[in-house]
C-alpha positions as CSV (number, residue, x, y, z in Angstrom):
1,X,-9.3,2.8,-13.0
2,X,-9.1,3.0,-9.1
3,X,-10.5,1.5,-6.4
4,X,-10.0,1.9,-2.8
5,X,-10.8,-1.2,-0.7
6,X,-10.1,-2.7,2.8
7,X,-8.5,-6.0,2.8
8,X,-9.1,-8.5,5.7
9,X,-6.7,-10.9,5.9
10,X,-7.3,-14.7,7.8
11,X,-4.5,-15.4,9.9
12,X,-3.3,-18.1,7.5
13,X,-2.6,-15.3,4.4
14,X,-0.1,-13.1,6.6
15,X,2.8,-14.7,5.3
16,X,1.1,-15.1,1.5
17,X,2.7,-12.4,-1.2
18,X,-0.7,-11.1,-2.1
19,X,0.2,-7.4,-3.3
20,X,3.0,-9.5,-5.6
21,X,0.0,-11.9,-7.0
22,X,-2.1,-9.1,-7.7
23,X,0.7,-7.3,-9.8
24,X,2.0,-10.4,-11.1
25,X,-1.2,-12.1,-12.2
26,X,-3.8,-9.5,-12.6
27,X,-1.3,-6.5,-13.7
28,X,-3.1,-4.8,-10.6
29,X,-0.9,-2.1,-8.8
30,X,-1.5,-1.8,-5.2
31,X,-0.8,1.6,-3.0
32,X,-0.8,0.7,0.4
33,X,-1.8,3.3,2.8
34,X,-2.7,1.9,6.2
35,X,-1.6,-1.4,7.3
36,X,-2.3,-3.4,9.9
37,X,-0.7,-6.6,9.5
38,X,1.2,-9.0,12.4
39,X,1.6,-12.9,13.1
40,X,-0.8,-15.3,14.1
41,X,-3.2,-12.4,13.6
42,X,-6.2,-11.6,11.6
43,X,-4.7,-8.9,9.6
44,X,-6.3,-5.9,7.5
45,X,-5.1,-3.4,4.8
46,X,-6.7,0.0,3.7
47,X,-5.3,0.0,-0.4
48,X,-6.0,1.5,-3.5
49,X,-6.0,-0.9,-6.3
50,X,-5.3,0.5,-9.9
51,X,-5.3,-0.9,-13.1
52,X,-7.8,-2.2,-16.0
53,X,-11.2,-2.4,-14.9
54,X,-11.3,-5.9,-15.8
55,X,-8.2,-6.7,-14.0
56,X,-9.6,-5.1,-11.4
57,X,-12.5,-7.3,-10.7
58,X,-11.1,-10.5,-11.6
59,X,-8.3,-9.7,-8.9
60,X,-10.7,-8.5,-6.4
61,X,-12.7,-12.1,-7.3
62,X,-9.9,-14.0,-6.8
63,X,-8.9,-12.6,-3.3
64,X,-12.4,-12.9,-2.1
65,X,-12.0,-16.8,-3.6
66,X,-9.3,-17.2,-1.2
67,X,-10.8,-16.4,1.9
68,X,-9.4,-12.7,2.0
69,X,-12.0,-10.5,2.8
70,X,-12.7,-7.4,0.3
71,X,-15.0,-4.1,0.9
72,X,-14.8,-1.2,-1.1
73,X,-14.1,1.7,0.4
74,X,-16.5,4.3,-0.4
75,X,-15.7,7.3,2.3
76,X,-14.5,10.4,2.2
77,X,-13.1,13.2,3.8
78,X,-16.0,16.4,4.8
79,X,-14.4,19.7,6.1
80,X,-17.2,21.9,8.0
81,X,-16.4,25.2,6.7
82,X,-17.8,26.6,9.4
83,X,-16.6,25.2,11.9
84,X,-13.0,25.4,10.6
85,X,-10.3,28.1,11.7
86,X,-8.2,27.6,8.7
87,X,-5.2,26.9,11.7
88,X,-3.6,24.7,9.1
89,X,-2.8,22.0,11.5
90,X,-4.1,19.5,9.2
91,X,-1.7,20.4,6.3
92,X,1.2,19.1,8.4
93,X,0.1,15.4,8.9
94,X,-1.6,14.9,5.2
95,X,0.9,12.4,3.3
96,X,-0.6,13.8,-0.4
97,X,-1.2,17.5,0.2
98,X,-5.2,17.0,-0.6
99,X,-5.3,19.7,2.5
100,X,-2.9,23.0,2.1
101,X,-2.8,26.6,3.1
102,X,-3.9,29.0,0.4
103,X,-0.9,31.6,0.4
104,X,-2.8,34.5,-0.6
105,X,-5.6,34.1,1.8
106,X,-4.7,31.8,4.3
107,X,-7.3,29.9,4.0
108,X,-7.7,25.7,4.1
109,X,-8.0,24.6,0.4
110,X,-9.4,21.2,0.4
111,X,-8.4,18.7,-3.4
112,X,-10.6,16.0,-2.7
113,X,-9.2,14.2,-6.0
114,X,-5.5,14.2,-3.9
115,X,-7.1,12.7,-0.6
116,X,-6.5,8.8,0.3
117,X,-9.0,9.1,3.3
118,X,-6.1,8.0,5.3
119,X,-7.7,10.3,8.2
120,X,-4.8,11.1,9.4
121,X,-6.3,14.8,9.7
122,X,-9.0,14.2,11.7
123,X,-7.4,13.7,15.0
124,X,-5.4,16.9,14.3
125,X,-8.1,19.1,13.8
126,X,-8.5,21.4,17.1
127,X,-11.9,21.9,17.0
128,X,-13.4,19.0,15.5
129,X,-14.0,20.0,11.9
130,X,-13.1,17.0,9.6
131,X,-14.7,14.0,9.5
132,X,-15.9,11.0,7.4
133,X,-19.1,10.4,5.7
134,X,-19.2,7.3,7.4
């Protein structure tokens, strides 16, 4: 199972392996896809957490018992088919290739099970088309 979350970290964790505890003690793999994260800082991390659904919970448990802030991530990525020129822009910055260029037609084919909301798209789109459901 997966679950995408958003990590906020107090300024006393920064320095704390926490992605190593999570693999080590929960068996909890951690894909890492935005990261904000400096000294003396509150840091935070956009992840998605896999492993047992168990696992899964008890990690997220212990985090939250140590003072490191946990909130699932439940957004996703909307394209406004109308709105959208099928330029392709999009397809350049998307790390998984959840957005791509149909070859055939040209037109913006959208694999919503590929996408890590990373939203790196958004800002690319030229007229406004993608967004969040948040």
């Amino acid at each position: 199972m997966k679950k995408r979350v958003t990590l906020t970290f107090p300024k006393r964790y920064i320095q704390s392996p926490v992605t190593y505890r999570l693999a080590k003690d929960f068996n909890v793999a951690a894909n890492i896809i935005r990261a904000q994260v400096a000294p003396n800082q509150v840091g935070k991390i956009v992840a998605e957490l896999s492993g047992d659904i168990d696992q899964l919970d008890a990690a997220i448990d212990w985090m939250r018992s140590q003072d490191i802030g946990v909130s699932l991530a439940n957004r996703e990525i909307l394209i406004d088919e109308e709105a959208c020129v099928h330029c392709g822009l999009c397809t350049g910055v998307c790390p998984t290739e959840a957005l791509t260029l149909d070859p055939q037609s040209f037109k913006l084919t959208f694999t919503r099970s590929r996408c890590i909301v990373c939203e790196q798209c958004i800002p690319t789109c030229p007229v406004q088309a993608i967004s969040t459901n948040l």
